[in-house]
C-alpha positions as CSV (number, residue, x, y, z in Angstrom):
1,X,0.0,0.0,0.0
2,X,2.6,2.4,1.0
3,X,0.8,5.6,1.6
4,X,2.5,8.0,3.8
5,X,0.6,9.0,7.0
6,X,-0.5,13.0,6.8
7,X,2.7,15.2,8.0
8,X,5.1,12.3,7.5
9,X,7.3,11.2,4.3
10,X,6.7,7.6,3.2
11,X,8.9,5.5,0.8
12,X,9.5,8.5,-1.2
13,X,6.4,9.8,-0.8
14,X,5.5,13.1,1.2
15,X,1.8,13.9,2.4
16,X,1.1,17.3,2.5
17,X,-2.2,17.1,4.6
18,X,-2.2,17.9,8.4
19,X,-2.1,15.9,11.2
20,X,-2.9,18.2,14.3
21,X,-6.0,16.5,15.3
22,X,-8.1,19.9,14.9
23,X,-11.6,19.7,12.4
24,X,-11.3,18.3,9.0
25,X,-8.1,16.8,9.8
26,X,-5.9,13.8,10.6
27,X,-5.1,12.8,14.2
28,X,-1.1,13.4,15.2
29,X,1.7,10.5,15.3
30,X,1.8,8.6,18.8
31,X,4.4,6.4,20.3
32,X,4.2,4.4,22.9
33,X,1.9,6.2,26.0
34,X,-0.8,2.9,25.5
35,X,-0.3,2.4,21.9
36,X,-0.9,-1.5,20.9
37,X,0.2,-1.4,17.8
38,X,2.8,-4.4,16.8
39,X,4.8,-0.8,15.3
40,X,4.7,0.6,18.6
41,X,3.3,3.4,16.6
42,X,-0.1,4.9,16.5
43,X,-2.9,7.7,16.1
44,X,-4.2,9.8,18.7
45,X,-7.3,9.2,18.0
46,X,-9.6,8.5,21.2
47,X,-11.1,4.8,22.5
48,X,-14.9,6.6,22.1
49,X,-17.7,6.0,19.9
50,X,-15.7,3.1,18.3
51,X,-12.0,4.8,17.7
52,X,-8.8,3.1,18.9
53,X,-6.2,4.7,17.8
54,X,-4.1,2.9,20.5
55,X,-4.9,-0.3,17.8
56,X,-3.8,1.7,14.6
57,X,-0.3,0.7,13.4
58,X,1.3,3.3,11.3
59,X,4.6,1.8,10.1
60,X,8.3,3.3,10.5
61,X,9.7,3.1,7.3
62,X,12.6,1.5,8.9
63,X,14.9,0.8,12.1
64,X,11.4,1.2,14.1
65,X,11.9,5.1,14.0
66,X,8.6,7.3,14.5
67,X,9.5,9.5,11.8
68,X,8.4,8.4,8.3
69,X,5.4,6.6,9.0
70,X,3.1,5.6,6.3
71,X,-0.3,3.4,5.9
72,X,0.1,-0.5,5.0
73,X,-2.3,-3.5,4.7
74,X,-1.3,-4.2,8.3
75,X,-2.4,-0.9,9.3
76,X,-6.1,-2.0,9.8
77,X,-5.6,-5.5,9.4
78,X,-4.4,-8.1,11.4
79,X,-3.9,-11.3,9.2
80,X,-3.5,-13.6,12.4
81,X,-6.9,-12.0,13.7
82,X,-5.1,-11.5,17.0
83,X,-8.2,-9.0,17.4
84,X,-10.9,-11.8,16.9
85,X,-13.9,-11.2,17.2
86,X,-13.4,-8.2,14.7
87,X,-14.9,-8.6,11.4
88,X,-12.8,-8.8,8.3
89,X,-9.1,-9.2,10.5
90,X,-9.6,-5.9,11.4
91,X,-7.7,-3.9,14.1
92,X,-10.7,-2.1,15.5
93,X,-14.2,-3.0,15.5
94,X,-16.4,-2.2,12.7
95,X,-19.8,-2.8,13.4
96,X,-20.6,0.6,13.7
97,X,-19.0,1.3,9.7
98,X,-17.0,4.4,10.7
99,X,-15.0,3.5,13.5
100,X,-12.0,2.0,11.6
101,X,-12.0,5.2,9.5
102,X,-12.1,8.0,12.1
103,X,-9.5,6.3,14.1
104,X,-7.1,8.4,11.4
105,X,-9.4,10.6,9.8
106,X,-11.2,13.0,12.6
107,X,-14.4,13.2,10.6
């Protein structure tokens, strides 16, 4: 997949959208402070109305560094389904349709 994560530079790739967590925009990098993600890295999204951004796994784009972080398949799906009983192998729980979304996205 190998999209880079707003604010961040990716595998040659640089996202020009912001990530400050404000309206209309993306929530900010996160490391450790909770964060469950195999990465180590995460949003800063909240655990309400069916975010987890404790569960979203931005990946370093190497030597585990929280500087160019990007999205990957892994980023919302788990392929061991570690996170069972989540439909599709997914991270987070969506049975409400939105809450794997806005777990980056703040709207």
């Amino acid at each position: 997949v190998s999209i880079p994560y707003p604010s961040q530079t990716y595998n040659g790739r640089t996202s020009t959208l912001r990530a400050d967590g404000t309206t209309g925009h993306f929530f900010a990098v996160v490391r450790g402070g909770g964060c469950t993600s195999t990465s180590g890295i995460c949003t800063a999204a909240p655990t309400t109305d069916g975010r987890d951004g404790a569960a979203i796994n931005l990946v370093p784009m190497g030597g585990g560094e929280g500087e160019g972080v990007g999205v990957e398949c892994s980023t919302c799906h788990e392929p061991h389904n570690k996170y069972a009983p989540n439909p599709f192998l997914t991270r987070v729980d969506v049975s409400n349709a939105s809450g794997l979304c806005r777990s980056c996205h703040n709207q």
